[in-house]
N, C-alpha and C positions, 0 to 999 in steps of 0.2 A: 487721804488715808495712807499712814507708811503699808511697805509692802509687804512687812511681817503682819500685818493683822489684817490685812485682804488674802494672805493665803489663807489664813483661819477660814476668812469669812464665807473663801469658794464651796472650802470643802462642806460647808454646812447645808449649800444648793448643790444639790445634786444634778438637779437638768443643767446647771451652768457649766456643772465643772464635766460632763459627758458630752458638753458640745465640742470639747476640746480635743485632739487628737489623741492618740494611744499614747506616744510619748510625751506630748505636753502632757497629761494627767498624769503619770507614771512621776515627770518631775516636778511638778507640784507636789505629789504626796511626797516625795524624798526630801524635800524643804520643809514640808508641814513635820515628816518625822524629826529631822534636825532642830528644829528651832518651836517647834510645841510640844514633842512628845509623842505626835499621832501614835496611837495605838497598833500595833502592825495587824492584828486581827478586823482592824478598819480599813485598811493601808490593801491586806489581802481582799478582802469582799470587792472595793472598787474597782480592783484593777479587773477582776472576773467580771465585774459588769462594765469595764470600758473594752472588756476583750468578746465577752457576746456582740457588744456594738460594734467593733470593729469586723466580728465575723459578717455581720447583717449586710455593712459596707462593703465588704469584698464581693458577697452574693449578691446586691442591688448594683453593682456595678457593672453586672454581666446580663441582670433580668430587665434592665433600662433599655433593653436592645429589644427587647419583644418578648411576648407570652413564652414561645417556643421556648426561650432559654431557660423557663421556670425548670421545665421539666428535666432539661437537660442538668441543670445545676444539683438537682433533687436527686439522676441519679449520680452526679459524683459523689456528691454525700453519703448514700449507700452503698458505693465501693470504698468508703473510708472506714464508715462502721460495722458494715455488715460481711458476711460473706454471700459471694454472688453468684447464683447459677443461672447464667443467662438474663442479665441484668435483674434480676428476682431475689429478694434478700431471702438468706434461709434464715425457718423459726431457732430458735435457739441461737445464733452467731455474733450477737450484739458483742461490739469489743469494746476496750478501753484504747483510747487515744492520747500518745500523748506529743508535744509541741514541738517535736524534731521528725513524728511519723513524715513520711515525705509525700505521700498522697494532700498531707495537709499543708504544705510546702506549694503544692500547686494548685492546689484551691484560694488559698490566699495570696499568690501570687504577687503580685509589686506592693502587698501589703506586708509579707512576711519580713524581708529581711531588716528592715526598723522595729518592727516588732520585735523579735529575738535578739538585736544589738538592746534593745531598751531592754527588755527581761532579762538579760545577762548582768548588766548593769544595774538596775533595780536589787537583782537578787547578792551580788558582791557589796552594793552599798550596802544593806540591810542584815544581809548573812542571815540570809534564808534563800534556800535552795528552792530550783526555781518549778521542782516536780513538788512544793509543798504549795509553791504559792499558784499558780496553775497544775494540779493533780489530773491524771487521765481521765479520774470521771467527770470533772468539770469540763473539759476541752470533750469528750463523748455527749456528756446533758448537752452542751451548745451547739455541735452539729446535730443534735437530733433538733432539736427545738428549730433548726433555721428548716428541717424537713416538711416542716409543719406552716411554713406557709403557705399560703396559697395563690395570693396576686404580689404583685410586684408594687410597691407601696413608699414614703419617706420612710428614713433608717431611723429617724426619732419615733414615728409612728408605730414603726414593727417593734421598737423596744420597749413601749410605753407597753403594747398589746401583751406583749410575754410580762412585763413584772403586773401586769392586771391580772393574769389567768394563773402564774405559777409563784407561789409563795416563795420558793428557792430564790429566785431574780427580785421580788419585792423586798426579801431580807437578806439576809445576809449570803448569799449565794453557795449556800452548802448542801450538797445531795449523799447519802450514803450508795454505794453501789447496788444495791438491794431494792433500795426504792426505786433508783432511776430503771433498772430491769423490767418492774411491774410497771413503771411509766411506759416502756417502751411496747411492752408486748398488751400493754391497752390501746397506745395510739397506732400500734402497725398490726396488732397479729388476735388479737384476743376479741376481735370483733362479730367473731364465729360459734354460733351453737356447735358442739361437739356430741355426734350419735356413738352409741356404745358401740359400736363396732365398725370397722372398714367391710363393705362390702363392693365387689365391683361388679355388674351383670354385663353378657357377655350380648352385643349384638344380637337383634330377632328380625331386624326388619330392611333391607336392602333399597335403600331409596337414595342410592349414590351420596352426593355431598350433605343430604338428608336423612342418611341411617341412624337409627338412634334401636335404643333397646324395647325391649316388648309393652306395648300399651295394653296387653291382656294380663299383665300380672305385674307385683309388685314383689321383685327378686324373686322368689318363686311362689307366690301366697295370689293365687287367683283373685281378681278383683270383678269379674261379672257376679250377677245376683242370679242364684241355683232355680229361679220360675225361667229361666231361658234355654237353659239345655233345652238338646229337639224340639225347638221352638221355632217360627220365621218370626224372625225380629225386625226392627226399622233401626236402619244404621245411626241414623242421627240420635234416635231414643239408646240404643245400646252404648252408642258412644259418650254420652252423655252421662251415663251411670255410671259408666266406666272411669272418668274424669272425674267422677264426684268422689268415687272410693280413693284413686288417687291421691287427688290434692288431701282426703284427710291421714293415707298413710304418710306423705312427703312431710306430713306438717308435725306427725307424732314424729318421724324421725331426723330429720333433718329442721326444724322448728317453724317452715315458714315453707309453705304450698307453691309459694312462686321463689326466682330467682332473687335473694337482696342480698345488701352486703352484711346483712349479720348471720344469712343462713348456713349449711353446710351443703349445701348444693354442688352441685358441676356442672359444666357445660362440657364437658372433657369427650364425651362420644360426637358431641357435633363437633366441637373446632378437629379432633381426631380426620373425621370423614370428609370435614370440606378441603384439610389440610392435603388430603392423600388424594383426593381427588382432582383437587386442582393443580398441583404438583406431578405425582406421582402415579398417573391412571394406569402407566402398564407395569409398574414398579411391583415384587409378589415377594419381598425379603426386607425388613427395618433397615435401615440406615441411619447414622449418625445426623445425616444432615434432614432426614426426616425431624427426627426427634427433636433437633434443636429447629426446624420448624413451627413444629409444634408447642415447643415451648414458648418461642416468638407472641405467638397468637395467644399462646393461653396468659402470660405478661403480660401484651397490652390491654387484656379486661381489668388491667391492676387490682382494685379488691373488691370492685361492685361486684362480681358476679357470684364469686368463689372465694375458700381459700388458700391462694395458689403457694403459699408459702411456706405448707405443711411439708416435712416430711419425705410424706408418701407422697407428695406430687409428682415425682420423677418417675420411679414404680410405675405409679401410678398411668403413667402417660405410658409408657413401656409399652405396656400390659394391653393396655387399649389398643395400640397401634397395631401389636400383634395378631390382637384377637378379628382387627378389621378387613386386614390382611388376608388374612383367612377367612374370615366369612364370608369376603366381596369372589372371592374363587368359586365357591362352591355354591355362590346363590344367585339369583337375578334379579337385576335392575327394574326394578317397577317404578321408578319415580316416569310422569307424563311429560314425554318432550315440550318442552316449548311450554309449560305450566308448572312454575316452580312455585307459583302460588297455593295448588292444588295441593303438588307433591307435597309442601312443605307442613300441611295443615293437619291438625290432627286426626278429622273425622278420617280423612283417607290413608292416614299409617295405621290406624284401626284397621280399615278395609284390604291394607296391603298383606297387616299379617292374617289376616283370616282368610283370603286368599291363598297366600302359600302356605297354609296347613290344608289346602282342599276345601274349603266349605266353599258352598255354590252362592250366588251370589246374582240375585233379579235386578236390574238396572233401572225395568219398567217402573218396580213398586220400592225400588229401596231400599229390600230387603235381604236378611242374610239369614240362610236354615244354620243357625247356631248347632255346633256340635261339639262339645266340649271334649268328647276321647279323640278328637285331631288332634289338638294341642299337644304340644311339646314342652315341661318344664325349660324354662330357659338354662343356659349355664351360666352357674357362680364365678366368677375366675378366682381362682388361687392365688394370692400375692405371691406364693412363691413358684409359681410355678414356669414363670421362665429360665431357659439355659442359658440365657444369656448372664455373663457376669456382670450385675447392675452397676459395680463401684467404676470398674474399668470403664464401661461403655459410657458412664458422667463423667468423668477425668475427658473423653475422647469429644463427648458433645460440647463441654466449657471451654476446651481448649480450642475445638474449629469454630463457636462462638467468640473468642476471643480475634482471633486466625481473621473472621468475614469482618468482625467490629474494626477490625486494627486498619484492613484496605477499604471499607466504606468511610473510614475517620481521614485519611490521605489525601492529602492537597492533590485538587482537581487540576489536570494540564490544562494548560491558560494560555487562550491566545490574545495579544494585546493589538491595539491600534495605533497605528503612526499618527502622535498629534506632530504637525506641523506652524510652527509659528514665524510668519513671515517680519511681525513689525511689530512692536506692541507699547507702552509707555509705562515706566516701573517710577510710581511714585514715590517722592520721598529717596530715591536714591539718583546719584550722579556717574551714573555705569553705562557704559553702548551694550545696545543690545549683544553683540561678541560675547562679551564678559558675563553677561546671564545667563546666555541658552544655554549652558552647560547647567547650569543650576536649576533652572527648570527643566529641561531633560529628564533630570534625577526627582526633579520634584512630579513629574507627571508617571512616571513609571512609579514609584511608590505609590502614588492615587492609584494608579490602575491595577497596581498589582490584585487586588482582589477582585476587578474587574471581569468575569468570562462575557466575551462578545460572539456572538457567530456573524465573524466577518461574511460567511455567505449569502443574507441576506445584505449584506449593502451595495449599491452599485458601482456607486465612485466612492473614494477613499475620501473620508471627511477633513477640512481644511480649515485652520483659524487663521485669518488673513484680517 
């Protein structure tokens, strides 16, 4: 077949002509354009899908090393698109990228710069610029979409799976920015029942790393049933009711009685409590390295739990931290030494706050003389009511999470080991050993260099003889 009508024919198979490298496709279409006319509006769509494939290959080439790097690759992607507070994308930040940004520079790494020599060249042959023929939001749709996987897979596999699920990749490879937004804030952020109002209730119950807010009321709307006042009740029968009223206010407000990834929930007063606690036990003032603690903890629930990427997240943590701060001063630790099981459970956070409002409590029969004028309405907290300046004191936490990221990320001091080579035979070459050890020398320290050893556990120095 002449080779003018085999280029015809590639372009007609698609999986043939995407097995081929970014620049070989690139000049194949510039031959197809010269010598049949290609269409450049076909000419554009391919090269967008030989350029998702090529992104797939630069992130399979790093997740081939292990699971771990999924995750790590997922968030550089998110320091490309997003904006980060504490590696946590904020809602709203989704940007436009485009093909010279330089974080995308380092993510594609030994793939970029034949890439952009070919783009530059594609776009001078063609005379079309090369922000038409890769636009931002094309180069943004494609790193969002590589976010979205999940295992580490063949790079025809993962591309096959995106033009299966996204009509954009199956046609012609065009997203309005509007759409790809609503795509975004459905696959990362919109996963969340939203309650009409922010409310935050302030600590009631002092059980150290297990403080949480009052189980007698729900923000301030009492949840016992009015035949109990001056009553002795059975702890487990009271508690019990008490959970039942619960889970159905949690579920009219927040949509869902337990913790999932579509509800509005938090877990924010527990990771708060365990964070301060285990940190911080004689600590009685916030700190920045609190907070970005905190926010540590409350990231790695990624999105099952909550959604951390609202907003008021930050505030929100604030607020808390303050409010516990001050609670654990002025109250007492009842969680049971040495029984975190106990402390942790609910019938006995029941029993802790009914305790420190005074009501008496028979151990023998399990029950509690209910007295409902102990109780204490909880406190609401005010989002606004701290003095702290919230913008400043985020600029000061992203910036020392930036500060601990940058010396955790820093090549570890390495001690290497003396390989010794007394005799050896180098096949295939007519050299005295002389004239190699210098070559091998150099070739064993580069092996080793990522090496760490603790030479202290060896006895004797290891020897290839």
């Amino acid at each position: 077949m002449p080779m003018i009508d085999a280029l015809k024919l590639i372009i007609q198979q698609e999986d043939k002509l995407m097995k081929q490298s970014f620049t070989a496709v690139c000049r194949i279409l510039h031959l197809n354009y010269l010598f049949h006319q290609l269409d450049q509006n076909i000419m554009i769509s391919l090269v967008r899908k030989r350029f998702l494939l090529m992104c797939i290959e630069a992130q399979c080439s790093k997740t081939k090393l292990g699971s771990e790097h999924l995750i790590i690759i997922r968030q550089q992607l998110y320091d490309i698109i997003f904006d980060i507070f504490c590696d946590i994308p904020q809602q709203n930040s989704f940007r436009s990228v485009n093909i010279d940004y330089e974080q995308l520079k380092e993510f594609l790494s030994t793939f970029y710069e034949s890439f952009i020599s070919t783009m530059n060249k594609l776009s001078m042959e063609i005379d079309v610029d090369r922000s038409n023929i890769l636009p931002s939001e094309i180069v943004s749709f494609v790193l969002h979409l590589l976010t979205t996987i999940p295992i580490h897979d063949r790079r025809m596999k993962l591309y096959t799976d995106f033009a299966l699920k996204y009509r954009e990749v199956c046609q012609n490879m065009q997203i309005q920015w509007s759409d790809l937004i609503k795509m975004v804030d459905k696959d990362v952020f919109d996963n969340y029942h939203s309650p009409s109002k922010i409310l935050l209730a302030s600590y009631a119950i002092n059980l150290g790393r297990f403080s949480c807010p009052s189980k007698l009321f729900f923000f301030t709307e009492p949840l016992w049933n009015t035949n109990v006042n001056n009553q002795r009740t059975n702890l487990t029968t009271l508690g019990n009711q008490l959970k039942t009223k619960l889970d159905q206010k949690l579920t009219e407000w927040y949509e869902n009685s337990t913790l999932v990834s579509s509800s509005a929930h938090t877990i924010l007063h527990s990771i708060v409590a365990s964070v301060v606690e285990e940190h911080y036990t004689n600590t009685e003032t916030i700190t920045a390295q609190m907070i970005m603690d905190c926010m540590v903890k409350i990231g790695q629930t990624a999105n099952r739990k909550d959604n951390i990427y609202s907003e008021n997240a930050f505030p929100l943590v604030v607020l808390t931290i303050e409010d516990y701060l001050k609670f654990r001063k002025i109250t007492t630790n009842m969680a049971i030494v040495g029984n975190n099981m106990k402390s942790r459970s609910y019938e006995y956070k029941v029993l802790a706050e009914l305790l420190a409002s005074g009501m008496k409590y028979d151990e023998t029969t399990s029950e509690i003389d209910f007295d409902e004028s102990r109780l204490k309405l909880p406190r609401i907290i005010d989002l606004t009511e701290s003095k702290l300046d919230l913008n400043d004191l985020k600029r000061e936490v992203q910036e020392l999470y930036r500060r601990t990221k940058a010396i955790s990320n820093s090549p570890v001091t390495q001690t290497y080991l003396n390989i010794e080579i007394k005799d050896f035979v180098e096949f295939g070459y007519k050299m005295d050993a002389q004239t190699l050890l210098p070559i091998w020398e150099l070739e064993q320290k580069n092996i080793l260099s990522s090496i760490v050893t603790d030479i202290g556990q060896i006895d004797q120095p290891i020897k290839f003889t």
